[in-house]
N, C-alpha and C positions, 0 to 999 in steps of 0.2 A: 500419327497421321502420315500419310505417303500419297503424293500425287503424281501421276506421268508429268513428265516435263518434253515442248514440244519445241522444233528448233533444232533438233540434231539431226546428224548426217544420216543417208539411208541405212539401215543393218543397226543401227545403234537403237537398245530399247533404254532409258535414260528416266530415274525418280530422283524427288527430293523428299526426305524423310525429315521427320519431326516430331520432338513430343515423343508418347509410348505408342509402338507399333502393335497393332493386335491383330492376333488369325485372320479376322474380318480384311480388314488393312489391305494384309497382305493375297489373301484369296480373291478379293475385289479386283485391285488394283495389279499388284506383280503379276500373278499366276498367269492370269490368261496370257497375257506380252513372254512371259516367259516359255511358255512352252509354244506360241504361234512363232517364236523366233529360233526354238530347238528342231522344231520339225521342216521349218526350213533350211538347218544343216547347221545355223552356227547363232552362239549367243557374245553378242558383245555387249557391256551393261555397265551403266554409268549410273551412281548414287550420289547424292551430296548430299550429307548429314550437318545442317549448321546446330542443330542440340539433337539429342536423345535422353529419351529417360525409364530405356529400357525398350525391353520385347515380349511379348508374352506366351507362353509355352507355345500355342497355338502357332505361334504366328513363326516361333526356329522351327516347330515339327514341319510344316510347312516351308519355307527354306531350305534344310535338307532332305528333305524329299523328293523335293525338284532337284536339288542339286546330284542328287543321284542318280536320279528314273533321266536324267538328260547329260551324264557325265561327259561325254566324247562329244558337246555340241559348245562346252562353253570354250573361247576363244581369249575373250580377253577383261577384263573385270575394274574399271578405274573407282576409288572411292575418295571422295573429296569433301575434304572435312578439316576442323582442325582442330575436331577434339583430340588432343594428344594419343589416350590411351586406345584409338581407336588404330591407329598410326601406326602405334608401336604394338600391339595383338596383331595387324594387317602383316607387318615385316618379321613379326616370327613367324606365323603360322603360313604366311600367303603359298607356301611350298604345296600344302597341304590340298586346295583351292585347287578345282580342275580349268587350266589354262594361265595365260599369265594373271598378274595382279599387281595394280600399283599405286600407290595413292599422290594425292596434288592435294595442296593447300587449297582453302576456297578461293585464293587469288589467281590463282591458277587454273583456274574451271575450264578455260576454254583449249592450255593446255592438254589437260585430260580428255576433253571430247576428240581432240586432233589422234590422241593416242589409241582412245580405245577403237576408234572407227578404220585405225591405220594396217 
């Protein structure tokens, strides 16, 4: 499950996810905010993951596909969580990820919205 979350600064599009994410999920809910926020020139995008328990094909193909059909628009990526292994995949691969990327503990939430919006 994934719901917008409302409360943040203007330019920031901001979910909390939960549970197993499905195509649906994410076509629903992401898709549209993601690309209303790339054709306005720039994606800044705040998640907080307090569980997961997985994603469902649908729902990465979708993820990278946005990710790519709008590469030059993402700017900056905070992920706030504290499932470990989520953490540590973010600081290997975040290089890979178009624009910065950083992760904040959930104690640090509001941290992370100051960043991504910055």
């Amino acid at each position: 499950m994934i719901e917008r979350l409302e409360g943040v600064p203007a330019g920031v599009i901001a979910f909390e996810a939960s549970g197993k994410l499905s195509a649906e999920d994410y076509r629903d809910a992401v898709l549209p905010a993601l690309v209303e926020a790339a054709g306005a020139g720039e994606v800044r995008f705040l998640i907080v993951v307090r569980d997961f328990d997985g994603m469902s094909g649908g729902a990465l193909w979708q993820d990278l596909k946005v990710g790519v059909e709008h590469l030059r628009a993402w700017k900056r990526i905070a992920l706030v969580t504290d499932i470990e292994w989520m953490t540590h995949v973010t600081s290997l691969f975040g290089w890979m990820t178009p624009g910065e990327t950083r992760t904040f503990p959930l104690d640090r939430r509001d941290e992370a919205v100051a960043w991504v919006a910055g």
